[in-house]
Structures are given as C-alpha cells and as structure tokens.
C-alpha positions as CSV (number, residue, x, y, z in Angstrom):
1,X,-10.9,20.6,-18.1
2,X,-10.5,19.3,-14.6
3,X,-6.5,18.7,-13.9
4,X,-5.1,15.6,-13.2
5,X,-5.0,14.6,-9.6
6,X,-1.9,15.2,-7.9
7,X,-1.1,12.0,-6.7
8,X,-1.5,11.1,-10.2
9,X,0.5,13.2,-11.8
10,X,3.4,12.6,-9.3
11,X,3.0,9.0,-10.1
12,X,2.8,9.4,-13.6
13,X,6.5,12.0,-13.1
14,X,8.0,9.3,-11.0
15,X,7.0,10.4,-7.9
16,X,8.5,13.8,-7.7
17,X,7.5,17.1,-9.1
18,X,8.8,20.8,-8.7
19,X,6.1,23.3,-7.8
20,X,5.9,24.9,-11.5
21,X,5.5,21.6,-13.0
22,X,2.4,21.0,-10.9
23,X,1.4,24.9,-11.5
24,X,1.4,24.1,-15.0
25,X,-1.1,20.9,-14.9
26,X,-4.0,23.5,-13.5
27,X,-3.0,22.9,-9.2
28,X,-3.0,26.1,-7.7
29,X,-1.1,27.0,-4.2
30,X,-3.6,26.0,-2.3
31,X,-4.3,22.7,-3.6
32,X,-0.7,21.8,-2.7
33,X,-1.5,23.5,0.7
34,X,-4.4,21.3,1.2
35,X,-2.5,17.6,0.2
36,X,0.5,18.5,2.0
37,X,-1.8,18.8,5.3
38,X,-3.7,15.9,4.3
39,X,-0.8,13.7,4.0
40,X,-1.2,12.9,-0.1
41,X,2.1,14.6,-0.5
42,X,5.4,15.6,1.2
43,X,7.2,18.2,0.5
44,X,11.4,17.4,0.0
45,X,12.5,20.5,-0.5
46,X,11.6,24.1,-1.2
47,X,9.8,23.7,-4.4
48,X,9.5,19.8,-4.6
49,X,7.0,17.7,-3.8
50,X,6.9,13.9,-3.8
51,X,4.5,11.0,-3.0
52,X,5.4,10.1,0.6
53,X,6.2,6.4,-0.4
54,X,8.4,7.8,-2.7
55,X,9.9,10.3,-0.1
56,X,13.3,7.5,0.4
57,X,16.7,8.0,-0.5
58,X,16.4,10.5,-3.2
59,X,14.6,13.0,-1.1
60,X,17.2,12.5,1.4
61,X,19.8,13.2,-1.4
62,X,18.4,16.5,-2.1
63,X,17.4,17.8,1.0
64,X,21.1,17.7,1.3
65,X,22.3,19.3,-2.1
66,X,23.4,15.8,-2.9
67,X,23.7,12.7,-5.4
68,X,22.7,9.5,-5.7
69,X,25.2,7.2,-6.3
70,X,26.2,3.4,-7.0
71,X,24.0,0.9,-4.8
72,X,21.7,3.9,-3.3
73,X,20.8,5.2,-7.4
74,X,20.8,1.1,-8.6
75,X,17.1,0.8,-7.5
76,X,15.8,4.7,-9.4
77,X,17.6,2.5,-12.7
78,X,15.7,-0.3,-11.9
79,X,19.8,-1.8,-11.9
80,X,20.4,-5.2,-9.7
81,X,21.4,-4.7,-6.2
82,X,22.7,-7.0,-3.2
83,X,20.4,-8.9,-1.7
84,X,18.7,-8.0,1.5
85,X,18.5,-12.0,2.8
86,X,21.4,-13.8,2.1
87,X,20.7,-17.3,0.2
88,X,21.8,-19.5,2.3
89,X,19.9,-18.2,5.6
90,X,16.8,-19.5,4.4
C-alpha cells in the first residue's frame, strides 16, 4: 500500500509531525530529504517537520524550547482574538 503523501499527512496532523510519526506512515529518510529540498516541507526543529504555511508562531515557540501562550496559542484553539483593523477605521 502506497503511503499517504506527506503533505497530506501533515495536514491531516495539523500541520506538524515528528520524524517517527512520518516513519511510521511508510516515508523513509529520504523522502523527507527530498520535500525538505523541494520546499513541500520545513523542518522546525531536529525531528519535526511542518507544512511551511504552518511554520508561524508555534514553530517559532519550539525552535526556542518554548510555549505558546494567551493571544499567540488563541488562534491553534481556534479561540477569538483582537482584531487586526480596528472597526472604526474602515
């Protein structure tokens, strides 16, 4: 059986996935090799990989050994947030 695609499978994950994750759906080294030079993928950190639209704040977080928190976690919850354009200005 033909694995999924990576892309897909980081989609379907949330956009990130550790390396034996992505061993375990049938990708070996090289594939990663190959999508990382390609561009499909980024990797974050040693051992994670994530789509590169999805490479925003929580990639910054644990590049850095750190957490996401209040209004920069809100939008992984799907939680409300500020707005970006205040009402009034338009």
């Amino acid at each position: 059986m033909e694995p999924m695609e990576i892309e897909n499978l980081l989609r379907h994950r949330g956009g990130m996935a550790r390396t034996p994750t992505l061993r375990q759906a049938g990708h070996a080294r090289t594939q990663l090799d190959k999508a990382l030079a390609a561009g499909r993928i980024v990797r974050v950190r040693r051992g994670v990989y994530s789509l590169p639209e999805e490479a925003g704040a929580l990639s910054l977080a644990l590049r850095h050994n750190a957490l996401l928190t209040c209004l920069s976690a809100a939008p992984a919850y799907q939680l409300w947030g500020p707005c970006r354009t205040p009402a009034w200005s338009t």
